[in-house]
N, C-alpha and C positions, 0 to 999 in steps of 0.2 A: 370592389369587395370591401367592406367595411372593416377596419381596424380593430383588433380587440381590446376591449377596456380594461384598465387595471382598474381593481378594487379599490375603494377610497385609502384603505390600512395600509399597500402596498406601493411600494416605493421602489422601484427597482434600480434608479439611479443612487438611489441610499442604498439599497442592498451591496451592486457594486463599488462603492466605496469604502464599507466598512469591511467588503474582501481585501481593497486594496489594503487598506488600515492594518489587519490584521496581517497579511503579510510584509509590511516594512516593518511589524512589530515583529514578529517571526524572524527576520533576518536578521536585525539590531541585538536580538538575544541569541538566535544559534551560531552566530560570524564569533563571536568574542567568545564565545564556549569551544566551537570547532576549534577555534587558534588556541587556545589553552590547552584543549586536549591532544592538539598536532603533533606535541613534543614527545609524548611518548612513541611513537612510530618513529618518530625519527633520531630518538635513542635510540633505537630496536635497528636501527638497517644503517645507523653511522657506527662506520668500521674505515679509520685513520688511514688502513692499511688497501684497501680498496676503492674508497671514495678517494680519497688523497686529501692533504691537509688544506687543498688550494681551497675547500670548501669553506673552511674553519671561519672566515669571516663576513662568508653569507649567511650563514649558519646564526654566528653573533649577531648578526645585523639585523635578520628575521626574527629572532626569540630575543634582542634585548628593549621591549618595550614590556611582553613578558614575565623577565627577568628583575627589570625594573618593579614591578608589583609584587614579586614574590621578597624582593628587598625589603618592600616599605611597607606592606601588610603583615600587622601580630599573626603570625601562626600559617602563615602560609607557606614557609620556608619548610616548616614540618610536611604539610599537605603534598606539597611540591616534590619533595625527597622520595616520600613513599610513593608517588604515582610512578616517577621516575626510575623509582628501585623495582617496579614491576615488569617494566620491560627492557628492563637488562638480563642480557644471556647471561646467565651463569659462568663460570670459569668452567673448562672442565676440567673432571674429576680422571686424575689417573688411575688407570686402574692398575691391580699389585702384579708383576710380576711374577710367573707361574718357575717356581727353579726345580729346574728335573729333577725326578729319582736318580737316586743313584744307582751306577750299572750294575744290574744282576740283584738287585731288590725283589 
């Protein structure tokens, strides 16, 4: 049975390579975004009091390369805050205290 011919334009071993290509480009930019953006979830679900402190310097260890960029880049300290400030729970809010009527009101 006779082989089918590729068109002289096509190239399939180029083809699959500029897949490959695009995807280590793909990863080299989503890896260092996903890790930037990791730290808000993990604001969101660290709780001292549940996790336990034993965490606290894998924690640093993980986020201070990070940490380190958000030192030494103009304006990122700001960026960083507010992303940060988005996924923090809020404190809650107490609510008021209902004080009886008084009897036979």
């Amino acid at each position: 049975m006779p082989q089918a011919e590729w068109p002289m334009t096509e190239n399939p071993k180029g083809r699959g390579g500029r897949l490959v290509v695009a995807l280590i480009v793909a990863v080299l930019v989503l890896l260092p975004v996903l890790y930037a953006l990791s730290i808000g979830p993990a604001v969101a679900i660290y709780n001292p009091k549940t996790i336990g402190q034993s965490w606290d310097p894998a924690l640093e260890a993980f986020y201070a390369p990070l940490m380190w960029c958000v030192e030494r880049v103009p304006g990122a300290n700001h960026i960083f805050d507010r992303y940060v400030s988005l996924w923090k729970t809020p404190p809650p809010v107490p609510r008021p205290v209902a004080t009886p009527a008084p009897y036979g009101s």
